[in-house]
Backbone as CSV, one residue per row, in Angstrom:
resi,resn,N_x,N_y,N_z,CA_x,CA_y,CA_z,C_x,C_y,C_z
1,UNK,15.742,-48.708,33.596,17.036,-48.426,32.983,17.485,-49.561,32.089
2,UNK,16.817,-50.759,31.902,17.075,-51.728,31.370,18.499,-52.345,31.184
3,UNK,18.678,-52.771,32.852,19.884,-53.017,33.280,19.954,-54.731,33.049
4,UNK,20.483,-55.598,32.510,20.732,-56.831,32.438,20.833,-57.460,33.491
5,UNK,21.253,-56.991,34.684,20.813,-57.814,35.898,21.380,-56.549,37.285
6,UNK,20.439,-57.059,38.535,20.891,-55.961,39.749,21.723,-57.570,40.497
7,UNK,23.111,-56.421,40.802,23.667,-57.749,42.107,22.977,-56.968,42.971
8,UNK,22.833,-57.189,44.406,22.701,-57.115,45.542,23.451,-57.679,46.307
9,UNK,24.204,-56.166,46.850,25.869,-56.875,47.758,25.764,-56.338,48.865
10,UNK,24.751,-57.635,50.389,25.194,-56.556,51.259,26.399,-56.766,52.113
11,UNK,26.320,-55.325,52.698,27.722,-54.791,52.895,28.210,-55.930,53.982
12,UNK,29.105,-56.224,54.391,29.996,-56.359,55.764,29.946,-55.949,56.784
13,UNK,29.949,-54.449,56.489,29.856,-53.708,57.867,29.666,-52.404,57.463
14,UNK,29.004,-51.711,58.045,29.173,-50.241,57.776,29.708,-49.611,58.421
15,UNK,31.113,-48.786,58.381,32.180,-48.470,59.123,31.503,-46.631,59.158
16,UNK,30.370,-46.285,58.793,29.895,-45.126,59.358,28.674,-45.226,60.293
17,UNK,28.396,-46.568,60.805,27.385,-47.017,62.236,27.863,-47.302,63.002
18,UNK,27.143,-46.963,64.175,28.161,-47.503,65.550,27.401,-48.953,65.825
19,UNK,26.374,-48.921,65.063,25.964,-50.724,65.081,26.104,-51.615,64.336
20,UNK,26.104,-52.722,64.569,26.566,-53.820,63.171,25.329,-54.126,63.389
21,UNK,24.512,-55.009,61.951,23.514,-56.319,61.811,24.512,-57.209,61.345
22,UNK,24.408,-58.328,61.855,24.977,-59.173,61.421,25.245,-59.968,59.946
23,UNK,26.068,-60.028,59.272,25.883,-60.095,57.748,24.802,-61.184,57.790
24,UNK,25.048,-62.486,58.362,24.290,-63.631,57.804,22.453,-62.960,57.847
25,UNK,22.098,-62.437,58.711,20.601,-61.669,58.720,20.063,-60.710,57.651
26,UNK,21.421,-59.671,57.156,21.484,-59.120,55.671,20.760,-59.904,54.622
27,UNK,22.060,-60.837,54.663,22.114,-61.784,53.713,20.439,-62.371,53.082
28,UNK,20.090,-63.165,54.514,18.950,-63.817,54.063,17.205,-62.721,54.092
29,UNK,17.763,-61.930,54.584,16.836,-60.693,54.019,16.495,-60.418,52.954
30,UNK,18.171,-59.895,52.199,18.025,-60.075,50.665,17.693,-61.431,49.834
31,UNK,17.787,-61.961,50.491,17.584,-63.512,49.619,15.965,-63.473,49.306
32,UNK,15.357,-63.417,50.640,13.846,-63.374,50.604,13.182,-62.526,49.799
33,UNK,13.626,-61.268,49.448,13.378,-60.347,49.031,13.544,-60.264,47.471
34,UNK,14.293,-60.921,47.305,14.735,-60.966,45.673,14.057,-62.303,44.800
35,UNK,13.663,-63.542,45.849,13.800,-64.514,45.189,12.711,-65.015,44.468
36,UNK,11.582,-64.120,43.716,11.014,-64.086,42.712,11.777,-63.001,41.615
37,UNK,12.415,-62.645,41.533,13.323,-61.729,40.230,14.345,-62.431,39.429
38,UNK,14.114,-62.943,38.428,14.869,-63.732,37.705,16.174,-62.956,37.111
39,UNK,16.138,-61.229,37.334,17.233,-60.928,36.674,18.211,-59.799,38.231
40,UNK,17.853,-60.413,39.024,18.533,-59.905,40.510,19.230,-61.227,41.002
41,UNK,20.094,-61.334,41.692,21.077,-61.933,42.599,21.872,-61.776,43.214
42,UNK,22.283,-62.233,44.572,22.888,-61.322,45.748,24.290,-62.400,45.599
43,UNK,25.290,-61.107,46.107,26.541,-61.921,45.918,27.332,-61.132,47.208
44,UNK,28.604,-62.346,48.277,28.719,-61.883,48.907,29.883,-61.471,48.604
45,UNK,30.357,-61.401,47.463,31.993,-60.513,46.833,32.875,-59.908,48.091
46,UNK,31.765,-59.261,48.857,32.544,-57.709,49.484,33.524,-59.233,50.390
47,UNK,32.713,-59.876,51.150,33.375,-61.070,52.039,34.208,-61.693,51.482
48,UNK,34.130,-62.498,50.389,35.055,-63.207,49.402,36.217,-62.553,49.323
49,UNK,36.216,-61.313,48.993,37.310,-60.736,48.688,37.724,-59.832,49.914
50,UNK,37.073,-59.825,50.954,37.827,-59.180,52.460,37.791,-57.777,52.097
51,UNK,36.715,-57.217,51.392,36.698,-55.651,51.232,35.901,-54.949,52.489
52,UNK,35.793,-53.772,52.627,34.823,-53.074,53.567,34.040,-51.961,52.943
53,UNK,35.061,-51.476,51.723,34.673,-50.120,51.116,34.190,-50.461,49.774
54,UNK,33.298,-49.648,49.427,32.337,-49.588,47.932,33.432,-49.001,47.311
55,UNK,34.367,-48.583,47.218,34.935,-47.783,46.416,36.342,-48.674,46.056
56,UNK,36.980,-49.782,46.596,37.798,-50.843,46.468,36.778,-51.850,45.533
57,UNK,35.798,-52.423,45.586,34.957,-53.370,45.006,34.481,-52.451,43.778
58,UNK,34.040,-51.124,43.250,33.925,-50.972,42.058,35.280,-51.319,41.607
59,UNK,36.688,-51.125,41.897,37.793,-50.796,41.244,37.908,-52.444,41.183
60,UNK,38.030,-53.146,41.702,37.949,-54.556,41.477,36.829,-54.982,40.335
61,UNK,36.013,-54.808,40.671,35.116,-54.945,39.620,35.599,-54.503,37.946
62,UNK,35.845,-52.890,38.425,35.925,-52.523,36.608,37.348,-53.179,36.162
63,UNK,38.069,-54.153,37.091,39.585,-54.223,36.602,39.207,-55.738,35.698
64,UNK,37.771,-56.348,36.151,37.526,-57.839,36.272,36.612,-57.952,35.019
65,UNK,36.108,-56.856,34.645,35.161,-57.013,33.673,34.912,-55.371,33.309
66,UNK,35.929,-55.111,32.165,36.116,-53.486,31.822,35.052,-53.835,30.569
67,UNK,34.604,-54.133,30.307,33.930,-53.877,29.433,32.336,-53.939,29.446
68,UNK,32.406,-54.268,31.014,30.922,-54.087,31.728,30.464,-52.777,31.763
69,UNK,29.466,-52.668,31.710,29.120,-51.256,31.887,28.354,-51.054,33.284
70,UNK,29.066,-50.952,34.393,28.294,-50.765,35.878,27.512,-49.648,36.121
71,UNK,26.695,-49.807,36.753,25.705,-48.692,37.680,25.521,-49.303,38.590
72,UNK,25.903,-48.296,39.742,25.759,-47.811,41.021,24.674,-47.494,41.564
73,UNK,23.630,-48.496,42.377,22.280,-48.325,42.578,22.608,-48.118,44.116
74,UNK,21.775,-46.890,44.542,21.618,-46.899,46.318,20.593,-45.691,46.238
75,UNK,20.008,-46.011,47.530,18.642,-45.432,48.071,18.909,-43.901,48.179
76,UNK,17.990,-43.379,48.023,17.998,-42.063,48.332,18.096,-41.415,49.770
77,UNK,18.143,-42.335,51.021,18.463,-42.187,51.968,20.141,-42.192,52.372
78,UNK,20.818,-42.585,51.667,22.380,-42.564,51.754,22.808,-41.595,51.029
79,UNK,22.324,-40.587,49.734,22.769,-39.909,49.207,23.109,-38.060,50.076
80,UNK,22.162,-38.525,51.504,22.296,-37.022,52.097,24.173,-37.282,52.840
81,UNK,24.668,-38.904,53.225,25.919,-38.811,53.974,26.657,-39.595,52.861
82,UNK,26.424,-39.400,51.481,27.616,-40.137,50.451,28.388,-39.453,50.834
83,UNK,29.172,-37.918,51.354,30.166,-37.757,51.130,31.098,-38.288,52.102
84,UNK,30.860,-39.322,52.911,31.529,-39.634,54.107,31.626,-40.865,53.737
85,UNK,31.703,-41.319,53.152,31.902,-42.929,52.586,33.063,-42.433,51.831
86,UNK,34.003,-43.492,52.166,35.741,-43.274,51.698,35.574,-43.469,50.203
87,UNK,36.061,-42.317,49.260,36.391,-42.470,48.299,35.058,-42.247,47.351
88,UNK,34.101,-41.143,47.988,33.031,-41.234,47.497,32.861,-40.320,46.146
89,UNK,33.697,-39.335,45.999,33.959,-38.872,44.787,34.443,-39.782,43.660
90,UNK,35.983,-40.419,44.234,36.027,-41.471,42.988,34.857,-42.368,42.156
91,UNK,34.235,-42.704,43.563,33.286,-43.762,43.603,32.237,-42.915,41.661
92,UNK,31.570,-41.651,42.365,31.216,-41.284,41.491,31.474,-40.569,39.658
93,UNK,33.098,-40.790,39.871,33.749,-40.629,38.547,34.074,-41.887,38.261
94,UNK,33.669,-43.032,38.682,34.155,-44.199,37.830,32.957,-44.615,37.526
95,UNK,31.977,-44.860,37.535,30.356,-45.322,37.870,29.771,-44.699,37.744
96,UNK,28.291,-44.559,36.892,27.043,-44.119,36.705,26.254,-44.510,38.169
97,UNK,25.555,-43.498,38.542,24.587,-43.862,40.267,23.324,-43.443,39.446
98,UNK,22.943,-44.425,39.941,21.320,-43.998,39.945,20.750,-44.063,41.526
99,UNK,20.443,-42.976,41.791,19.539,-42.819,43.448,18.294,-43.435,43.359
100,UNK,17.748,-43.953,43.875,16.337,-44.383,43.910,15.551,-43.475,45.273
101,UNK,14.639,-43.054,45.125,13.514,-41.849,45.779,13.534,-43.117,47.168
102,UNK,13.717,-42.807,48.435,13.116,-43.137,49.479,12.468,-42.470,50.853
103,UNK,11.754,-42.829,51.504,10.647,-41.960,52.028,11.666,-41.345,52.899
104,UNK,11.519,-39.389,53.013,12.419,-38.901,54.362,13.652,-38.377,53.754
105,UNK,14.001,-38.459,52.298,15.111,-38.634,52.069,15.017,-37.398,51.191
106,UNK,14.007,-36.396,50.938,13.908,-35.753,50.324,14.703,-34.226,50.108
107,UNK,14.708,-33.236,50.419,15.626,-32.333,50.423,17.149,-31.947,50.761
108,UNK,17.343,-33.003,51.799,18.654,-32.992,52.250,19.376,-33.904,51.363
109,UNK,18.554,-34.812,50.488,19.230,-35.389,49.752,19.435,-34.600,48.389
110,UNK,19.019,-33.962,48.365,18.892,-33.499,46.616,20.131,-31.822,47.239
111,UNK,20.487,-31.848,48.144,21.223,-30.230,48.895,22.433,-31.198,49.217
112,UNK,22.640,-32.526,49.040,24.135,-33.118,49.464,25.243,-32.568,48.603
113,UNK,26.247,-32.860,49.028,27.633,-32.289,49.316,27.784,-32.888,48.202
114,UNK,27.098,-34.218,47.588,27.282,-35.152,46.262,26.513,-34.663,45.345
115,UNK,25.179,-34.029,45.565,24.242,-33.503,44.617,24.313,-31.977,44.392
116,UNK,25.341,-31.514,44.943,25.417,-30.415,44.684,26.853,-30.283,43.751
117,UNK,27.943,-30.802,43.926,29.255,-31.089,43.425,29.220,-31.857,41.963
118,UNK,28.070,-32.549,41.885,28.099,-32.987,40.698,26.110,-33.035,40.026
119,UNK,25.593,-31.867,40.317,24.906,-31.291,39.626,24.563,-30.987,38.090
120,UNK,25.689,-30.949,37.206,26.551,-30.593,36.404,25.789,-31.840,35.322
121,UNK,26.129,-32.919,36.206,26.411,-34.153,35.843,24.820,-34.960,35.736
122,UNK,23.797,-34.804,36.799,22.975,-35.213,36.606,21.883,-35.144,35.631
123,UNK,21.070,-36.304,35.204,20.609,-36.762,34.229,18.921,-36.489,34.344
124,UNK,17.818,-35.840,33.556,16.585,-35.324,33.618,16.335,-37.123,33.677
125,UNK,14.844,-37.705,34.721,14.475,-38.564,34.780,13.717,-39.226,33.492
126,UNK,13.567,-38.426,32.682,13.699,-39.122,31.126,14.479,-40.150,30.223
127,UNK,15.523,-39.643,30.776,16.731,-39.904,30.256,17.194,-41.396,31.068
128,UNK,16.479,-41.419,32.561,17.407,-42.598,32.943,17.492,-43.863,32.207
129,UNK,17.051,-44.153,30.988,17.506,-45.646,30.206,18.526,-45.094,29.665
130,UNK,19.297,-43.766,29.784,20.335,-43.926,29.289,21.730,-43.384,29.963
131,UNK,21.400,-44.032,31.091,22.421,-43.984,32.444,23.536,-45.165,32.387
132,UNK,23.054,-46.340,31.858,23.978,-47.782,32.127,25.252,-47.157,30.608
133,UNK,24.681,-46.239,29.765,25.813,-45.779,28.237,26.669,-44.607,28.852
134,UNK,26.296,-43.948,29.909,26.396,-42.736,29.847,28.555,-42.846,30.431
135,UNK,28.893,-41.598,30.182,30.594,-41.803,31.241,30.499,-41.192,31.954
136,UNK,30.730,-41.930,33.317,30.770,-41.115,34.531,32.012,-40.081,35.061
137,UNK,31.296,-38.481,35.489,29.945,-39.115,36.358,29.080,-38.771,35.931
138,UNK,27.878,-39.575,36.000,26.648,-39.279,35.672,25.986,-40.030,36.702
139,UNK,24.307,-39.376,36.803,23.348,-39.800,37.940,22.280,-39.090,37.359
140,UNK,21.521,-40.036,37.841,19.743,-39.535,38.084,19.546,-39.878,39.358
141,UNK,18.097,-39.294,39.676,17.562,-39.438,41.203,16.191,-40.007,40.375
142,UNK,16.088,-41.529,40.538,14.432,-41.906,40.482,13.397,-41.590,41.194
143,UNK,12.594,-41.206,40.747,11.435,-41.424,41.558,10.659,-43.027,41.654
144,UNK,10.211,-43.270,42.915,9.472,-44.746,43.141,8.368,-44.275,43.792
145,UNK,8.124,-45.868,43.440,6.896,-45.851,44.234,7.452,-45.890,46.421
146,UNK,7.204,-44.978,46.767,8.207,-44.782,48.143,7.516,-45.980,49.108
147,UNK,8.718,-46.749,49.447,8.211,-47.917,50.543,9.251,-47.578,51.990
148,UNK,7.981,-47.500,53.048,8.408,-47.087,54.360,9.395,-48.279,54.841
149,UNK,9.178,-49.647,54.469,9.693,-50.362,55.358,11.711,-50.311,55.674
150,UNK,12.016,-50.608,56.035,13.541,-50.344,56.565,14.037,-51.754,56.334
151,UNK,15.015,-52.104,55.931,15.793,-53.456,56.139,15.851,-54.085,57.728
152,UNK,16.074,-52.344,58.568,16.207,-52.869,60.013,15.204,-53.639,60.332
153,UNK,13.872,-53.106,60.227,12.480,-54.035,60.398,12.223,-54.561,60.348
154,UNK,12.579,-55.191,59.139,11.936,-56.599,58.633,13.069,-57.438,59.011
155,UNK,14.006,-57.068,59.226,14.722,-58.468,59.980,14.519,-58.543,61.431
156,UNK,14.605,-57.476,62.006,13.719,-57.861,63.485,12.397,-58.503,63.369
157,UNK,11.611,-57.759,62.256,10.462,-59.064,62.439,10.443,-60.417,62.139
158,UNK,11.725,-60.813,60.994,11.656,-62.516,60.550,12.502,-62.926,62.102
159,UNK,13.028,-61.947,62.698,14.168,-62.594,63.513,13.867,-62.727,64.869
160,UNK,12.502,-61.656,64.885,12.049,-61.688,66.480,13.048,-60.545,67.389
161,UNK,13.628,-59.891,66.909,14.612,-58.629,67.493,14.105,-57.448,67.618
């Protein structure tokens, strides 16, 4: 999509799990994970600024830098319960999403309550370099190369959990 740079913000907490990981384990997950990509960097904003919800931090965001042009990157495994994340419609009329393909995530994601409501809106995978111009809402669903591993995993394995 030839995006000028990915933040990577992880969350605080996810107030739709009945389990927490602990941010600092997030954190250095993503750190490890990113720290050959010269145009990725993880920021802990959501903490800084005492947010919980994705949908308060875009609006902060577009108030902080309107002339940014944001996209909304998340896995194709969250797109089957976007509609249960507070404010997930707004979320998608202020912001371009791009889904990224993840393993498992296949039909129930593309039949969500989000992919079906804004159908309308989505973008032929041709087109995704021109998702970061587009006015939301707009979305594509990428296809990847599909990687099994889980965030949960690999921090139990650096962590021994």
């Amino acid at each position: 999509m030839q995006l000028d740079y990915v933040w990577w913000i992880p969350a605080r907490g996810n107030p739709l799990k009945s389990t927490e990981t602990a941010f600092d384990e997030r954190w250095a997950t993503v750190l490890e994970q990113i720290s050959d990509h010269p145009r990725m960097a993880t920021t802990d904003i959501e903490r800084q600024l005492n947010l919980r919800y994705t949908v308060d931090l875009i609006h902060i965001l577009k108030s902080c830098a309107p002339r940014t042009r944001f996209v909304w990157l998340m896995g194709g495994d969250n797109l089957s319960g976007f509609h249960h994340w507070k404010g997930w419609d707004d979320i998608a009329r202020t912001v371009p999403i791009a889904v990224v393909a993840r393993p498992g995530a296949g039909p129930r994601a593309r039949l969500s309550k989000f992919a079906v409501r804004f159908r309308n809106d989505r973008l032929p995978n041709l087109q995704a370099a021109a998702l970061p111009m587009a006015k939301a809402p707009a979305w594509v669903h990428l296809r990847a190369p599909l990687n099994v591993e889980s965030s949960t995993r690999l921090r139990r394995l650096k962590h021994g959990r």
